[in-house]
C-alpha positions in Angstrom: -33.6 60.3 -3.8 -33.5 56.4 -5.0 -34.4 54.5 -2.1 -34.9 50.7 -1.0 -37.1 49.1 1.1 -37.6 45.5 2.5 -41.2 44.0 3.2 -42.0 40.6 4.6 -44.9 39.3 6.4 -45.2 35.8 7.7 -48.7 35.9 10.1 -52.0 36.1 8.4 -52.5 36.0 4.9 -48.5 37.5 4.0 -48.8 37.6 0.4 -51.6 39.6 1.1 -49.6 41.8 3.2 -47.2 42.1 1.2 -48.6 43.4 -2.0 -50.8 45.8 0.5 -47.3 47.1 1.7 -46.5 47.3 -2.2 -49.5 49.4 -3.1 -49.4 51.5 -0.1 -45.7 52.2 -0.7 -47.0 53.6 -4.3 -49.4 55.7 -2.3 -46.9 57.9 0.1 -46.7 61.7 -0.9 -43.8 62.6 -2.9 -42.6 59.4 -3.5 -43.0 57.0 -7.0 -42.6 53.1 -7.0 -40.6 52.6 -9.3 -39.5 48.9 -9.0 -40.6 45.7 -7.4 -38.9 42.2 -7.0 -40.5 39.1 -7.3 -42.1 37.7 -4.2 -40.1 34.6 -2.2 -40.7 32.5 0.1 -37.8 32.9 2.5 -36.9 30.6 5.8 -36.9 32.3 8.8 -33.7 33.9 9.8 -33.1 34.4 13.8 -33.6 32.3 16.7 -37.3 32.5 17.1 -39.1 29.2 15.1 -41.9 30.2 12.9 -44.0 30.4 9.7 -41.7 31.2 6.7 -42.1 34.5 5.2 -42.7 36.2 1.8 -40.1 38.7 1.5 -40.1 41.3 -1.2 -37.9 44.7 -1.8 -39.5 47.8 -3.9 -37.4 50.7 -5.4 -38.4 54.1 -4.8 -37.6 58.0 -5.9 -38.7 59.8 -3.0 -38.3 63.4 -2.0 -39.1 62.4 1.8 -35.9 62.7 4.1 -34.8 59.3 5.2 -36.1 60.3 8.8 -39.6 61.2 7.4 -39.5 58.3 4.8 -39.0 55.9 7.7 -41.6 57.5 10.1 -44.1 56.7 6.7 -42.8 53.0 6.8 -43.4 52.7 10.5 -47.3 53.9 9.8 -47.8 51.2 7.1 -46.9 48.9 9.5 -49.3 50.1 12.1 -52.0 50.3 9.6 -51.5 46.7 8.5 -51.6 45.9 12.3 -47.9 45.1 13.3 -47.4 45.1 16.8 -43.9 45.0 17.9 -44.2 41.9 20.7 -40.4 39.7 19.8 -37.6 40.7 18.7 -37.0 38.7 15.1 -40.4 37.0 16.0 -43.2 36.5 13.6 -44.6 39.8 11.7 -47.8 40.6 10.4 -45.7 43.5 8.3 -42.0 44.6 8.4 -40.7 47.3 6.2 -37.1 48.2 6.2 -35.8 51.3 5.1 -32.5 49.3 3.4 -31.3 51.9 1.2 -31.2 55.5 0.9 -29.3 57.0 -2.4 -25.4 56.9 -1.2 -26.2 57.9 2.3 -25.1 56.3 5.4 -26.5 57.2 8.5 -26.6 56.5 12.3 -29.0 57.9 14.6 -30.5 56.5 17.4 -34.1 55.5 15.3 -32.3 55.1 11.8 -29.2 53.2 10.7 -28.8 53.0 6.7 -27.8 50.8 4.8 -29.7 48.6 7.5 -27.5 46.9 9.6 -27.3 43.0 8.3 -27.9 43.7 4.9 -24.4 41.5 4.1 -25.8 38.8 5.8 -29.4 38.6 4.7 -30.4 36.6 1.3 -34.0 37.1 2.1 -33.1 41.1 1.3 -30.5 40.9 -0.8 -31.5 38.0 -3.7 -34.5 40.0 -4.4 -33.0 43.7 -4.0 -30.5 42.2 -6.5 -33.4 41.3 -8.7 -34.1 45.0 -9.5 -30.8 46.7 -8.4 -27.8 43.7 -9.1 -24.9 46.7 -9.5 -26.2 49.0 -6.6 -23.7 50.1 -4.4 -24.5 49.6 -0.5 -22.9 52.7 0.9 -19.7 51.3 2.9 -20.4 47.2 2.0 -20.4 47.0 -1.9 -23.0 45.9 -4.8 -25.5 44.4 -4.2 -24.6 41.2 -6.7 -21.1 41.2 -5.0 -22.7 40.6 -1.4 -25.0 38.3 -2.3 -22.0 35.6 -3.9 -20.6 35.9 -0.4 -23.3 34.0 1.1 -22.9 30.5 1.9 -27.0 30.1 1.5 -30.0 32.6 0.9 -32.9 31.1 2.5 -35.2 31.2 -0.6 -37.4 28.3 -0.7 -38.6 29.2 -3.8 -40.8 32.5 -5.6 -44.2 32.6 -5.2 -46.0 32.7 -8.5 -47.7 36.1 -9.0 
């Protein structure tokens, strides 16, 4: 199952965080990385003021179900020493599970596409660097949604 996942980190040493997210996304049993976007440096996007972020999104094939695939996202973040303290606060790591073949689901620990995709640049202008004519289940492509936004965020990529 093609699959999409958002990563950003703003606390520590994010780039850092990020490509360890990256690696350890390669590493998950039964899944392949197959794709992933250019790092940016993104504003922060809620109420909360902060650090800006590096924000990233990786394809995957996975044969995980999105539940498992999630719970695997949700250990990454543990390892890399997220702690879940404010709600759109700063992160050490945060992985979203974005995208999940043509799925949409909504359980009480899993909502896909993620809710706010539409509305987030930081997700969306680097998802549409590997995936511009994806169709969000129930929202549209990916390329479409992103011209709908008055603004991104991006501050800029960060040089690899």
């Amino acid at each position: 199952m093609p699959a999409y996942v958002g990563v950003g980190s703003n606390v520590g040493e994010p780039q850092a965080q990020v490509r360890k997210a990256l690696a350890a996304l390669g590493a998950l049993p039964q899944t392949r990385l197959v794709a992933i976007s250019p790092l940016y440096r993104t504003r922060p996007f809620g109420p909360v003021a902060q650090d800006d972020f590096i924000n990233a999104v990786a394809g995957v094939l996975t044969q995980l179900p999105a539940d498992q695939l999630l719970a695997a996202l949700l250990d990454i973040e543990t390892m890399q020493g997220r702690v879940r303290a404010e709600r759109w606060g700063p992160r050490q790591l945060d992985l979203d599970l974005l995208v999940y073949g043509a799925q949409q689901i909504d359980s009480a620990g899993l909502k896909v596409p993620h809710p706010g995709i539409a509305e987030r640049g930081f997700v969306l202008r680097p998802l549409a660097d590997i995936a511009p004519d994806l169709e969000v289940p129930g929202m549209g492509r990916v390329d479409d949604l992103l011209a709908r936004l008055p603004g991104d965020g991006i501050v800029g990529r960060v040089d690899a």
